[in-house]
N, CA and C atoms of all chains as a GROMACS GRO file, in nm:
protein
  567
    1UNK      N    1   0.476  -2.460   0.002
    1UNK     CA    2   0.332  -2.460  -0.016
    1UNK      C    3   0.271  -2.331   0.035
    2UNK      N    4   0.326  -2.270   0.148
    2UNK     CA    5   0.257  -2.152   0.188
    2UNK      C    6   0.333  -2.021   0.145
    3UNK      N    7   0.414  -2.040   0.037
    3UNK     CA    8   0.412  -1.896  -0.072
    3UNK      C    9   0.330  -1.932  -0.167
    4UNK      N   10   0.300  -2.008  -0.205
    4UNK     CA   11   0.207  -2.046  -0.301
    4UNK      C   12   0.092  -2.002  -0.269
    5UNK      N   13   0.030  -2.023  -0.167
    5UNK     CA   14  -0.100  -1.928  -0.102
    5UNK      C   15  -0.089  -1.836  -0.138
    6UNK      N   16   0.029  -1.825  -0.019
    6UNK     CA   17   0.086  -1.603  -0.017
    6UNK      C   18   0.028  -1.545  -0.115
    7UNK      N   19   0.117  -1.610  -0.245
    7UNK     CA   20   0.114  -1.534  -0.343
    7UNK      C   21  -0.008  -1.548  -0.412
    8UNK      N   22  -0.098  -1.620  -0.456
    8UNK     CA   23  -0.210  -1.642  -0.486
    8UNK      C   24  -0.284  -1.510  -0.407
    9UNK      N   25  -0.288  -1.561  -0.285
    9UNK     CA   26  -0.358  -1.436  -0.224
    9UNK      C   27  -0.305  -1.294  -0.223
   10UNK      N   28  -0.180  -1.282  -0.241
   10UNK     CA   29  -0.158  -1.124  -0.311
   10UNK      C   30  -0.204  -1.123  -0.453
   11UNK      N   31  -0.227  -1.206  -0.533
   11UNK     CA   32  -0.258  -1.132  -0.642
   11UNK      C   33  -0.395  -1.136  -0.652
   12UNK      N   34  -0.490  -1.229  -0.598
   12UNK     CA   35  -0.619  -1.194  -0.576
   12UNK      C   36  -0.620  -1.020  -0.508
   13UNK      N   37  -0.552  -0.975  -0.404
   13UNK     CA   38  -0.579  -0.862  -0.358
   13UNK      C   39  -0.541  -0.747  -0.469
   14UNK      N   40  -0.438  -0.768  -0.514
   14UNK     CA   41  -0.415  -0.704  -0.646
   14UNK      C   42  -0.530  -0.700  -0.777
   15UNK      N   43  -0.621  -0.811  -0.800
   15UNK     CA   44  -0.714  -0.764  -0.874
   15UNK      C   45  -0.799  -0.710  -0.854
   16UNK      N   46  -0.858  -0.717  -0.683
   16UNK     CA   47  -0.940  -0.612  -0.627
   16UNK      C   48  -0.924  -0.468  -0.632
   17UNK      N   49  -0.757  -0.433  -0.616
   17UNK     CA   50  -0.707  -0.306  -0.641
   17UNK      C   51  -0.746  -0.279  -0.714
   18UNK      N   52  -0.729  -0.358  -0.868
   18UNK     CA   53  -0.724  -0.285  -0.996
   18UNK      C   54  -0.884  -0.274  -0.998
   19UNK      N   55  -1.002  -0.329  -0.968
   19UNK     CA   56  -1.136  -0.321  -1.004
   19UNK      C   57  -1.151  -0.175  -0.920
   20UNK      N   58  -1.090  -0.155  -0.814
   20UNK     CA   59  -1.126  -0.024  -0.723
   20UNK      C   60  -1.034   0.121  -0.829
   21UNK      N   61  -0.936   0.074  -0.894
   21UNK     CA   62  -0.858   0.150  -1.001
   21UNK      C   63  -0.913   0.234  -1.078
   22UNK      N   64  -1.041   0.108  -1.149
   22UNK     CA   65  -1.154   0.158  -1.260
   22UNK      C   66  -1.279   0.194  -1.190
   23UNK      N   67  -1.318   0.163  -1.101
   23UNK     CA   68  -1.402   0.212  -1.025
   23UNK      C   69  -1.406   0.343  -0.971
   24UNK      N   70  -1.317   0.397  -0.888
   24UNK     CA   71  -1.321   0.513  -0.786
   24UNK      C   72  -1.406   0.635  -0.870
   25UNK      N   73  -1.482   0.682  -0.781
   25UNK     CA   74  -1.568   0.827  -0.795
   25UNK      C   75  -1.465   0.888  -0.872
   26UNK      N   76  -1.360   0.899  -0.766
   26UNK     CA   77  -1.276   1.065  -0.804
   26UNK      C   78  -1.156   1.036  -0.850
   27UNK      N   79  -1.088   1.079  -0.872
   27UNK     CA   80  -0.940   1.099  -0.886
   27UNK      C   81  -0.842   1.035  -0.817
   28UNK      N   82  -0.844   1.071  -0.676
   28UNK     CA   83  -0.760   1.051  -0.582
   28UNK      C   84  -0.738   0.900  -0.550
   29UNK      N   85  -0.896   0.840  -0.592
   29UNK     CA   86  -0.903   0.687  -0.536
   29UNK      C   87  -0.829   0.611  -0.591
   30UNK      N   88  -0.799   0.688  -0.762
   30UNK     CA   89  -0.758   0.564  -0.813
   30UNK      C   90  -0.562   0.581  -0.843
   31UNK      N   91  -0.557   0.702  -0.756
   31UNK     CA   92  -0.456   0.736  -0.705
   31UNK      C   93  -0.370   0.625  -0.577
   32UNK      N   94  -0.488   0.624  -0.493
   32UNK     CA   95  -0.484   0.572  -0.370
   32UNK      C   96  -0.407   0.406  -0.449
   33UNK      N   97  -0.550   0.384  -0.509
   33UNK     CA   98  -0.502   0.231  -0.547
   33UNK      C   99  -0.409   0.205  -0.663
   34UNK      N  100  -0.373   0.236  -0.704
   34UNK     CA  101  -0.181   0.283  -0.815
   34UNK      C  102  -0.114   0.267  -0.661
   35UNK      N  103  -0.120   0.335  -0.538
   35UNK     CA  104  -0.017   0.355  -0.503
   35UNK      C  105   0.001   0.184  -0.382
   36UNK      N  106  -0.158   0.104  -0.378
   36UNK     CA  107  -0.142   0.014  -0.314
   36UNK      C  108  -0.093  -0.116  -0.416
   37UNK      N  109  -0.158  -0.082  -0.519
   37UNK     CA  110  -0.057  -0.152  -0.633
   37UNK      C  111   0.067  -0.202  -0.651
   38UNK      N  112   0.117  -0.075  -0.630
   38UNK     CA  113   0.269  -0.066  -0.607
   38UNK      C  114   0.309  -0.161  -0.440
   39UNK      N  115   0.279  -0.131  -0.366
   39UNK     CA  116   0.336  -0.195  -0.294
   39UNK      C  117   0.284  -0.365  -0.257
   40UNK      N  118   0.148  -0.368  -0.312
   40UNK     CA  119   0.145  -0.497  -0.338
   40UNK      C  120   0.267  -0.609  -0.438
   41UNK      N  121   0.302  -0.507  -0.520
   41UNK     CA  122   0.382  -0.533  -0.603
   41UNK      C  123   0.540  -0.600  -0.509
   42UNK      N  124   0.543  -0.493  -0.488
   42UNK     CA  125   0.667  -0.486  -0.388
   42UNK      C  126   0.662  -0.634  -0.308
   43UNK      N  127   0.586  -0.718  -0.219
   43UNK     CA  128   0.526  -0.743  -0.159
   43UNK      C  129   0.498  -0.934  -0.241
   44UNK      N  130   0.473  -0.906  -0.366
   44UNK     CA  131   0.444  -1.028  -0.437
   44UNK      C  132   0.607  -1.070  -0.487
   45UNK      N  133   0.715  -0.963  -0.487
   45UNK     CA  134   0.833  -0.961  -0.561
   45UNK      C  135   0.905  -1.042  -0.444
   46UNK      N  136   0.874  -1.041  -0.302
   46UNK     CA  137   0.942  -1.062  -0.200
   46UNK      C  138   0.938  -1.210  -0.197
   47UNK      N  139   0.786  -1.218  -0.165
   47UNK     CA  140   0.747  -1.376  -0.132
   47UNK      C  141   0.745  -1.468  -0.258
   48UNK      N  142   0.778  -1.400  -0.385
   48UNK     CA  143   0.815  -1.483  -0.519
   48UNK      C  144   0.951  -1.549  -0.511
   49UNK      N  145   1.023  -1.446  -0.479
   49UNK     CA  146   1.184  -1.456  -0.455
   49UNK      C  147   1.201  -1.579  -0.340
   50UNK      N  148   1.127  -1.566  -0.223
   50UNK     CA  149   1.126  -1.672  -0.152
   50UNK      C  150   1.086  -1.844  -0.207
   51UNK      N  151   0.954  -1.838  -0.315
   51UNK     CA  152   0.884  -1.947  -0.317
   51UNK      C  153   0.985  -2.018  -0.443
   52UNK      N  154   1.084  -1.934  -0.509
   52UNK     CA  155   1.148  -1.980  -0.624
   52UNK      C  156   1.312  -2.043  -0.572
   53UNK      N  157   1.324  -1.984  -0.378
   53UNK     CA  158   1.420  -2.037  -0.338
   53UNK      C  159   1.539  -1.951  -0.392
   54UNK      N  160   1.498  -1.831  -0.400
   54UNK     CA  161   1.637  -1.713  -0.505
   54UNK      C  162   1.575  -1.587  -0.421
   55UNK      N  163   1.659  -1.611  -0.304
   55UNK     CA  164   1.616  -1.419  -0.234
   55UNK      C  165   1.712  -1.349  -0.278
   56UNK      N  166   1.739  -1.362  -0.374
   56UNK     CA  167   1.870  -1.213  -0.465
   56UNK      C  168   1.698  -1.065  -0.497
   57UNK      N  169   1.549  -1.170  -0.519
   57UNK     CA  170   1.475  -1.094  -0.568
   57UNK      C  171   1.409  -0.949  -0.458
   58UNK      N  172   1.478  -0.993  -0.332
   58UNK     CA  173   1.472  -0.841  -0.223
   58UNK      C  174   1.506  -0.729  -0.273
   59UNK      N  175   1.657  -0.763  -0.340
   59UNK     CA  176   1.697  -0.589  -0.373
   59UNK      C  177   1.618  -0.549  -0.454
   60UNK      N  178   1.543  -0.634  -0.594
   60UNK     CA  179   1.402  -0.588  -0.677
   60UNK      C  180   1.299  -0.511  -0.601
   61UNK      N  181   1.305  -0.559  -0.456
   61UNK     CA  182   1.196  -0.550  -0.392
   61UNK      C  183   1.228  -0.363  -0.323
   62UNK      N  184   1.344  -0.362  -0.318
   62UNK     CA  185   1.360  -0.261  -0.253
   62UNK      C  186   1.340  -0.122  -0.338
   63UNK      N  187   1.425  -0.183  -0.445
   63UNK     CA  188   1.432  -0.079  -0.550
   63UNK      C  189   1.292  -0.026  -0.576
   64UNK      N  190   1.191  -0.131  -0.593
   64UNK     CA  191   1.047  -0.087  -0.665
   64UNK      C  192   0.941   0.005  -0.564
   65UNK      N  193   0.995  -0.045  -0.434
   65UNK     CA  194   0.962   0.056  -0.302
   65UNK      C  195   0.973   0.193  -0.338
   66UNK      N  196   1.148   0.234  -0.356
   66UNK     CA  197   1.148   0.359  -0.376
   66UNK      C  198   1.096   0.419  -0.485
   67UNK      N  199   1.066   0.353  -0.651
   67UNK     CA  200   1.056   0.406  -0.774
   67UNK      C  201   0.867   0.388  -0.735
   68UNK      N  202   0.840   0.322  -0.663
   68UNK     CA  203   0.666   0.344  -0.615
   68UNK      C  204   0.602   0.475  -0.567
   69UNK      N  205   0.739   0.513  -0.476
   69UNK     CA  206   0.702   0.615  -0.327
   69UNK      C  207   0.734   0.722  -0.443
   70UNK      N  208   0.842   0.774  -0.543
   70UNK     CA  209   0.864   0.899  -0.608
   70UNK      C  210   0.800   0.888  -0.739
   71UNK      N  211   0.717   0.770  -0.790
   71UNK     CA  212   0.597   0.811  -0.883
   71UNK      C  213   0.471   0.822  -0.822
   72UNK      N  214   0.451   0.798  -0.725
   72UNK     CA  215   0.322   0.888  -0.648
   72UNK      C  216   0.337   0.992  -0.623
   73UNK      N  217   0.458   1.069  -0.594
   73UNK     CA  218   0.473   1.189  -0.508
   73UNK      C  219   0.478   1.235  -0.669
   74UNK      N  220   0.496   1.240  -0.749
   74UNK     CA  221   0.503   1.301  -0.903
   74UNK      C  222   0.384   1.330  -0.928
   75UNK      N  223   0.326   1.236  -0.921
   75UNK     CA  224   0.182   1.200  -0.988
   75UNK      C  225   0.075   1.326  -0.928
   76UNK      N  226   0.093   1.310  -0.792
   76UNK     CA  227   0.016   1.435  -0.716
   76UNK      C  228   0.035   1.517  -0.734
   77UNK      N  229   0.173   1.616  -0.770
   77UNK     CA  230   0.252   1.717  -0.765
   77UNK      C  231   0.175   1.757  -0.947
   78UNK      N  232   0.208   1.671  -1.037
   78UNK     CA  233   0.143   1.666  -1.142
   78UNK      C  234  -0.002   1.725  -1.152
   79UNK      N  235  -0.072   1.628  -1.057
   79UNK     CA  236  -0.245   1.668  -1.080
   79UNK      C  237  -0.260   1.831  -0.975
   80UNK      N  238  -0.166   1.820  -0.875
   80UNK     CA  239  -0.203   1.950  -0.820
   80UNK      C  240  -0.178   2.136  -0.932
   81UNK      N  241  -0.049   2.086  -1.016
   81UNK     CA  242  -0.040   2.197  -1.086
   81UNK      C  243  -0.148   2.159  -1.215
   82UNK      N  244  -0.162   2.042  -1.277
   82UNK     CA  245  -0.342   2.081  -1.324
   82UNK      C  246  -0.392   2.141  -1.279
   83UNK      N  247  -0.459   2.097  -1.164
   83UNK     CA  248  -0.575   2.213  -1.127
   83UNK      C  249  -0.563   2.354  -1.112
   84UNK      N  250  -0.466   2.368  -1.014
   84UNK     CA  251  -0.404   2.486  -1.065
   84UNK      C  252  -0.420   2.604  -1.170
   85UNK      N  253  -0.380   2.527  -1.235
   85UNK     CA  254  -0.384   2.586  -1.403
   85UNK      C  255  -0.542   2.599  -1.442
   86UNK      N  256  -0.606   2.481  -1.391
   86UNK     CA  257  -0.760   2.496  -1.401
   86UNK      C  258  -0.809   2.642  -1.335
   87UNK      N  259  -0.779   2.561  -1.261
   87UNK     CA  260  -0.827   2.716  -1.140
   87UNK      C  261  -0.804   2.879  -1.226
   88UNK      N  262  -0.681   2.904  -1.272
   88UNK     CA  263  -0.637   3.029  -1.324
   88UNK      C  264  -0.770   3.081  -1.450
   89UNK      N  265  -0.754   2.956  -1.513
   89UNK     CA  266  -0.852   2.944  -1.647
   89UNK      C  267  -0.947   2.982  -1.596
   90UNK      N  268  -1.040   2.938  -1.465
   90UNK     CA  269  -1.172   2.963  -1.492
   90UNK      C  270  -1.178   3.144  -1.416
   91UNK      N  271  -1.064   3.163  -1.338
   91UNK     CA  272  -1.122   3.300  -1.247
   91UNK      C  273  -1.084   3.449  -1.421
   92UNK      N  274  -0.947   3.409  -1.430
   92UNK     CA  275  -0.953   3.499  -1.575
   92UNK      C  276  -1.014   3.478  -1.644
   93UNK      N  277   1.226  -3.007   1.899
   93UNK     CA  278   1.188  -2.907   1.914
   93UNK      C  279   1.206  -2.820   1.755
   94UNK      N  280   1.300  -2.845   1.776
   94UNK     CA  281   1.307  -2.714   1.593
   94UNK      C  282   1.196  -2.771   1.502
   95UNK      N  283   1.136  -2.870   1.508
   95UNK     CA  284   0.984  -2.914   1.425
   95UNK      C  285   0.909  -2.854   1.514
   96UNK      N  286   0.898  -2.843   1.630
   96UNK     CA  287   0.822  -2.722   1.643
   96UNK      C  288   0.852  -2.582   1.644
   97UNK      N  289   0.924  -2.541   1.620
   97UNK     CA  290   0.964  -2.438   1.599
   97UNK      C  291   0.937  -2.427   1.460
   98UNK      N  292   0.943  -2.516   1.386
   98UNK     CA  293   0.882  -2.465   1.219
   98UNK      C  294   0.799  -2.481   1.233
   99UNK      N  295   0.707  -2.551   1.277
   99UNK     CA  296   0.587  -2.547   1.262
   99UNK      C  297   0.508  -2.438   1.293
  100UNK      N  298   0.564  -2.364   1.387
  100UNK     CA  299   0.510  -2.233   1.472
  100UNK      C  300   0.558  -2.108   1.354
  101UNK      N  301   0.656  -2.141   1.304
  101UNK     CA  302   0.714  -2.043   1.188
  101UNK      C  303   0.637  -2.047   1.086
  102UNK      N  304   0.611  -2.136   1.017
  102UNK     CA  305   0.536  -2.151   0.907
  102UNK      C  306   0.368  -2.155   0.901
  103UNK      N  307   0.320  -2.166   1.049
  103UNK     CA  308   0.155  -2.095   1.077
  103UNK      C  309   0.193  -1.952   1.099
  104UNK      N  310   0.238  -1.921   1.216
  104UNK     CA  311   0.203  -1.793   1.226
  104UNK      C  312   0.281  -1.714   1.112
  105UNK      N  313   0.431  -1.738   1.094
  105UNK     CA  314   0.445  -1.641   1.012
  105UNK      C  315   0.377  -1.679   0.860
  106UNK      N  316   0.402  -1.524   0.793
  106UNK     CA  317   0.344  -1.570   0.652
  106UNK      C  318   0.198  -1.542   0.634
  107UNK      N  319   0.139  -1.454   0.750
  107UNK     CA  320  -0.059  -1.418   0.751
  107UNK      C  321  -0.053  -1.304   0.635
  108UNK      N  322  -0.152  -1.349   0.599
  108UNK     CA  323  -0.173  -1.237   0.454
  108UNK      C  324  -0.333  -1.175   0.494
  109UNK      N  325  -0.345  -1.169   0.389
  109UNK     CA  326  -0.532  -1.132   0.418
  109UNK      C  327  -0.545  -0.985   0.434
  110UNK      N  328  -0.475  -0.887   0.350
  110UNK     CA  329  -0.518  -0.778   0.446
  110UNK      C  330  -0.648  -0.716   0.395
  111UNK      N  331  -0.684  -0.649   0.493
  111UNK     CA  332  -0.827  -0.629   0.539
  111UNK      C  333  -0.880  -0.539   0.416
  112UNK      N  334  -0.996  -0.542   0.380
  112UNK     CA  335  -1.085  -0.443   0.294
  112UNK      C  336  -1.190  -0.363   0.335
  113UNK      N  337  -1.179  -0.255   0.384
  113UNK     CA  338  -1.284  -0.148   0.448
  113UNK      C  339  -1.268  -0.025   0.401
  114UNK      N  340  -1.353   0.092   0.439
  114UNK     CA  341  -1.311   0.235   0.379
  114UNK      C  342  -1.211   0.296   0.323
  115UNK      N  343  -1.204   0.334   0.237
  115UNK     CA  344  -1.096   0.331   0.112
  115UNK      C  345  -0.979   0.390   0.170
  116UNK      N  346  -0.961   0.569   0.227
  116UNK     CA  347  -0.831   0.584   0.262
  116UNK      C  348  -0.778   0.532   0.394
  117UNK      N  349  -0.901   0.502   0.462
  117UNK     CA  350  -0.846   0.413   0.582
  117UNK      C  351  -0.774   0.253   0.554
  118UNK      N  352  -0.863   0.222   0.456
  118UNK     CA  353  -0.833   0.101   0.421
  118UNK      C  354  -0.682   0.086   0.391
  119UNK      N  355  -0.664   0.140   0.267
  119UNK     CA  356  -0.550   0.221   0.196
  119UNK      C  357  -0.411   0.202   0.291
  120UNK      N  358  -0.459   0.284   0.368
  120UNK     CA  359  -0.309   0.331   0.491
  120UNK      C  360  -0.263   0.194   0.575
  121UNK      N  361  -0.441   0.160   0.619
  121UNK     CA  362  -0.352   0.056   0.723
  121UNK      C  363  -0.350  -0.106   0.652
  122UNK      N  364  -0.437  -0.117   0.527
  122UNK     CA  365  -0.399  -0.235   0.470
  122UNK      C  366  -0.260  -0.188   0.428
  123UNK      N  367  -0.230  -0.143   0.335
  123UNK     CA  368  -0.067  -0.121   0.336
  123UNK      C  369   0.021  -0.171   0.427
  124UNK      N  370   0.013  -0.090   0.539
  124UNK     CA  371   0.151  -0.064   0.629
  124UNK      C  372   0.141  -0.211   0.730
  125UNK      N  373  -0.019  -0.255   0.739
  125UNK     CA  374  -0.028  -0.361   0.826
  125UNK      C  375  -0.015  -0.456   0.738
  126UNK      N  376  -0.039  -0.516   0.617
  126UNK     CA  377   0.004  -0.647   0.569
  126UNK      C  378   0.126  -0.646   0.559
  127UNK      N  379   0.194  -0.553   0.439
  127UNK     CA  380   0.346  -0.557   0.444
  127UNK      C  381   0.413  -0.577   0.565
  128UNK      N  382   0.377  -0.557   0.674
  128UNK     CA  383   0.439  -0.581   0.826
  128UNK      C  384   0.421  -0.734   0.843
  129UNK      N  385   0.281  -0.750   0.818
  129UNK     CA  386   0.270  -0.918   0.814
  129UNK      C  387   0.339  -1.037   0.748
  130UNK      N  388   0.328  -0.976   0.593
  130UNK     CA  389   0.402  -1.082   0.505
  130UNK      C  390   0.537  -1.084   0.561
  131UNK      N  391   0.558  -0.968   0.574
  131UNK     CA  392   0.782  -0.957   0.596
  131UNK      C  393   0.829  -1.012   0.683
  132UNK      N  394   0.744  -1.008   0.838
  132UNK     CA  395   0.735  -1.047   0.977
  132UNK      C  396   0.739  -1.210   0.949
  133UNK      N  397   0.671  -1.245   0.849
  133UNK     CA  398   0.639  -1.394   0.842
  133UNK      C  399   0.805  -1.435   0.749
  134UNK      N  400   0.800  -1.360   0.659
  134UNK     CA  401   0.888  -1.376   0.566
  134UNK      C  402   1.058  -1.385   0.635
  135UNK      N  403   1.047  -1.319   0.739
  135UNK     CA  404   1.167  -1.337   0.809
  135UNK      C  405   1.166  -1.414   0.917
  136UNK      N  406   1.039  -1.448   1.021
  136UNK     CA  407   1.083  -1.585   1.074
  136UNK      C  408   1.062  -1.730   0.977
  137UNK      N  409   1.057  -1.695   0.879
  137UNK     CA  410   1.112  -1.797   0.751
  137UNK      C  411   1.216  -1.842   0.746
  138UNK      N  412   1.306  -1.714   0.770
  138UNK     CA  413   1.449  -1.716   0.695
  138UNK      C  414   1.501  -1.703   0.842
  139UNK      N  415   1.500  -1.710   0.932
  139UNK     CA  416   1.645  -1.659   1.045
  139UNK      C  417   1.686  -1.554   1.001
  140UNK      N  418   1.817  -1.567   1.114
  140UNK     CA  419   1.903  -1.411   1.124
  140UNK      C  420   1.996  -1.410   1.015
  141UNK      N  421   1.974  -1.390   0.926
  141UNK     CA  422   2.118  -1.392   0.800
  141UNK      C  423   2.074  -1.267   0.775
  142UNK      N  424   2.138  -1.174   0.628
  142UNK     CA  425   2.167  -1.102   0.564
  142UNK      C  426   2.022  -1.109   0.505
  143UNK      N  427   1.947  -1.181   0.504
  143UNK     CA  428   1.861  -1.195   0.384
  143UNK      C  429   1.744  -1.126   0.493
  144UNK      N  430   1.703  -1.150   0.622
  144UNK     CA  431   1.621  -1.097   0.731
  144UNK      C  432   1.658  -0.948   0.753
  145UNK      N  433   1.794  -0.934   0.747
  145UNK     CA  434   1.813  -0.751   0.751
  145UNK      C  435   1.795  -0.698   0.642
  146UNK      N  436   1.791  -0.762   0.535
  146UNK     CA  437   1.733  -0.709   0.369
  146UNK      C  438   1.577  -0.649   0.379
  147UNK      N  439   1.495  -0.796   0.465
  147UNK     CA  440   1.349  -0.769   0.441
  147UNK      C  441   1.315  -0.675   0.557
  148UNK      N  442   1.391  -0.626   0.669
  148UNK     CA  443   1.360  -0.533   0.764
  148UNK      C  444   1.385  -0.402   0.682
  149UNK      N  445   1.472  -0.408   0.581
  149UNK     CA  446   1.518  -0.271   0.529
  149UNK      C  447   1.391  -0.211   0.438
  150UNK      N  448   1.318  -0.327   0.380
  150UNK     CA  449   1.190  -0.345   0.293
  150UNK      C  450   1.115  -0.282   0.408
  151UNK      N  451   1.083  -0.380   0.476
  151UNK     CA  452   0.955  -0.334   0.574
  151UNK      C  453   0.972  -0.190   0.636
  152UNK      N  454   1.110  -0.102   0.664
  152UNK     CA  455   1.109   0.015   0.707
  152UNK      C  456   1.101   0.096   0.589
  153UNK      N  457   1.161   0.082   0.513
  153UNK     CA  458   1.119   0.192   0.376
  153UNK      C  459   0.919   0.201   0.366
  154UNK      N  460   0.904   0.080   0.358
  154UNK     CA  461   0.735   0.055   0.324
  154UNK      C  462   0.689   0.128   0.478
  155UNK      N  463   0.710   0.127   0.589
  155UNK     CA  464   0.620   0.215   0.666
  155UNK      C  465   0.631   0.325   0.664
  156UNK      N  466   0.785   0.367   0.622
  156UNK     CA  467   0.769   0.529   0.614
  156UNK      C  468   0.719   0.591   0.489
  157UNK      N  469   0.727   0.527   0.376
  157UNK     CA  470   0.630   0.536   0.269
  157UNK      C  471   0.509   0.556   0.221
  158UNK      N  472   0.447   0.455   0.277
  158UNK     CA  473   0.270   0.404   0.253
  158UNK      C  474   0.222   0.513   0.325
  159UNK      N  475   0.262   0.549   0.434
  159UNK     CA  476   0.184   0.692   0.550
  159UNK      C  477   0.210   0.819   0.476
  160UNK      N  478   0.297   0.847   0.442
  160UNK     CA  479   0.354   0.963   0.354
  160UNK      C  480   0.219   0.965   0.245
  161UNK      N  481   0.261   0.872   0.130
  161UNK     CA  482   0.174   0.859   0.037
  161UNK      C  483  -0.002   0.881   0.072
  162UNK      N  484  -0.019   0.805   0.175
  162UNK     CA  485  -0.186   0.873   0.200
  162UNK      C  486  -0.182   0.949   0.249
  163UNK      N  487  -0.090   0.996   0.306
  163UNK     CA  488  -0.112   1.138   0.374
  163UNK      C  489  -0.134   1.289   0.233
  164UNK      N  490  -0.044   1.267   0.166
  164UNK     CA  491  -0.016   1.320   0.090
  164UNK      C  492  -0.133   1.388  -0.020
  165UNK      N  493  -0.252   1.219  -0.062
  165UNK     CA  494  -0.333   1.176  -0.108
  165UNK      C  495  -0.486   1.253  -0.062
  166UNK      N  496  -0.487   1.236   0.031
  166UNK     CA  497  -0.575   1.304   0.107
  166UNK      C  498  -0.574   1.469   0.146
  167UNK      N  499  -0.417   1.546   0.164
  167UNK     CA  500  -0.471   1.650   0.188
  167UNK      C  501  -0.474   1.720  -0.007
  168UNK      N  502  -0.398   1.634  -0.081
  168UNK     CA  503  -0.473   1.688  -0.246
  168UNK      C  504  -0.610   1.676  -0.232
  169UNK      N  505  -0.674   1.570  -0.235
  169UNK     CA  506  -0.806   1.559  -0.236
  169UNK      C  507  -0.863   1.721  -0.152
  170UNK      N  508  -0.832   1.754   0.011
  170UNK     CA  509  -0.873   1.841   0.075
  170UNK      C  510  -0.880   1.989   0.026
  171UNK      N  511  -0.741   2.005  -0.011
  171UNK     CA  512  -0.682   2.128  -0.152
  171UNK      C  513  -0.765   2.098  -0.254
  172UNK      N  514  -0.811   2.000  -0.317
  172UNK     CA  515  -0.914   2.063  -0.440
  172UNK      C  516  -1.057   2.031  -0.443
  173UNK      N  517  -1.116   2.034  -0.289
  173UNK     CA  518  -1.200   2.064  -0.239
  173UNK      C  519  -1.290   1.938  -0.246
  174UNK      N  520  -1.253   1.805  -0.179
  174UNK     CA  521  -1.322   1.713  -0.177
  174UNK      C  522  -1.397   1.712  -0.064
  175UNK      N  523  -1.487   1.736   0.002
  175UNK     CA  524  -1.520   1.758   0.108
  175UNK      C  525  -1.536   1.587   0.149
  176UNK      N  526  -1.574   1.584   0.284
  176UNK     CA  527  -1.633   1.387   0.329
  176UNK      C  528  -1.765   1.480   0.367
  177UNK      N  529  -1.877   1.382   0.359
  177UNK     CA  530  -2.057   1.384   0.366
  177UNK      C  531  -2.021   1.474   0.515
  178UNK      N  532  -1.961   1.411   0.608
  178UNK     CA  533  -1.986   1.469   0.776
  178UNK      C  534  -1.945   1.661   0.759
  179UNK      N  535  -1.891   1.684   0.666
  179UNK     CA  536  -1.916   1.852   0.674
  179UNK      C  537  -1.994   1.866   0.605
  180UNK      N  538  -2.102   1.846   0.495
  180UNK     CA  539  -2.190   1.861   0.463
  180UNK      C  540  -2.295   1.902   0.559
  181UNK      N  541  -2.306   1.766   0.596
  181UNK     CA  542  -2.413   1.783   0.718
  181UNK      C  543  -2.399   1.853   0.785
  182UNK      N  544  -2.336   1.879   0.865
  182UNK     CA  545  -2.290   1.996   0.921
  182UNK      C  546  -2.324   2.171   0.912
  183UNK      N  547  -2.266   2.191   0.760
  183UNK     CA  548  -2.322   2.334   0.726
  183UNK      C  549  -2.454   2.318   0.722
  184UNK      N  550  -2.544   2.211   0.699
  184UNK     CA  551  -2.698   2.206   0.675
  184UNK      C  552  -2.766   2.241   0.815
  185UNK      N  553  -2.691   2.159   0.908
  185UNK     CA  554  -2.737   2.200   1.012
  185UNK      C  555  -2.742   2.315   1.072
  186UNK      N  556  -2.624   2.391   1.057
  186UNK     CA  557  -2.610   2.528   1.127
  186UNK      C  558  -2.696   2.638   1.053
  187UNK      N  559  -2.753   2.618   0.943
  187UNK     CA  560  -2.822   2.731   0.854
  187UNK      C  561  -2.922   2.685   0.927
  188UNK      N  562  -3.021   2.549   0.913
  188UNK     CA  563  -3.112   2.541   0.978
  188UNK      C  564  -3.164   2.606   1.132
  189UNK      N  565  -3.011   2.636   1.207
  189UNK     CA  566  -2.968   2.684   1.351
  189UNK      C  567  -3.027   2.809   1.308
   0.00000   0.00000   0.00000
């Protein structure tokens, strides 16, 4: 009964993410929240695996950790050489 | 006793709720502090087996992660010149000086 919460209540927090996703001013926010996404994700994969009585679903959990942590670090690396490139455009 | 001992397992562990306040603050320590919570709960769930050193392996990847990631997040934002309101104010003030 109390993964059933859990999880209820992670994915309520997960739709808040996503409203802050489409929301954010800038860029970065909705950066921020992709990257809490992800580990909400992580996080709902754990206590699923528990509430279904099948914890084989951890190593899912682990795996999506790391493929979370090196598509954020992309993603930034990405928008930083945008601008970049912005930047060049506007001084030439 | 081991009914109380679940019972004590299954309140305390397992707290969710994490908190909603200022976005990259929020961000960092809802992250690193729920995932600590759920897992913390999630493993006095389970005892000491294989399956508790699985979710410690989770919970240490996720703290050294989530800090990285806002860290990361924030000094892009700083690099392409997001300023926060408190240096604003600031330069206003000193011209006024």
């Amino acid at each position: 009964m109390i993964y059933t919460v859990t999880c209820i209540a992670i994915l309520i927090v997960m739709i808040i993410i996503l409203v802050r996703a489409f929301c954010g001013p800038s860029i970065y926010d909705r950066i921020l929240a992709v990257n809490m996404f992800g580990t909400k994700t992580v996080l709902l994969i754990a206590v699923y695996g528990f509430l279904i009585d099948r914890p084989e679903f951890l190593d899912l959990a682990i795996v999506y950790t790391l493929i979370n942590f090196i598509g954020i670090v992309c993603v930034l690396n990405f928008i930083e050489r945008v601008e970049r490139m912005e930047d060049e455009e506007e001084h030439s | 006793m081991s009914g109380i001992f679940f019972a004590v397992t299954s309140a305390v562990g397992l707290f969710r709720l994490p908190d909603f306040f200022a976005r990259v603050h929020a961000a960092g320590i809802g992250d690193t502090v729920s995932a600590a919570l759920i897992i913390l709960g999630l493993m006095l769930n389970s005892g000491f087996t294989l399956i508790s050193i699985k979710l410690f392996y989770i919970l240490f990847l996720l703290w050294f992660t989530s800090p990285i990631s806002s860290h990361s997040v924030v000094k892009a934002a700083r690099h392409s010149g997001l300023e926060p309101f408190l240096v604003e104010k600031e330069k206003t003030n000193r011209k006024t000086d």
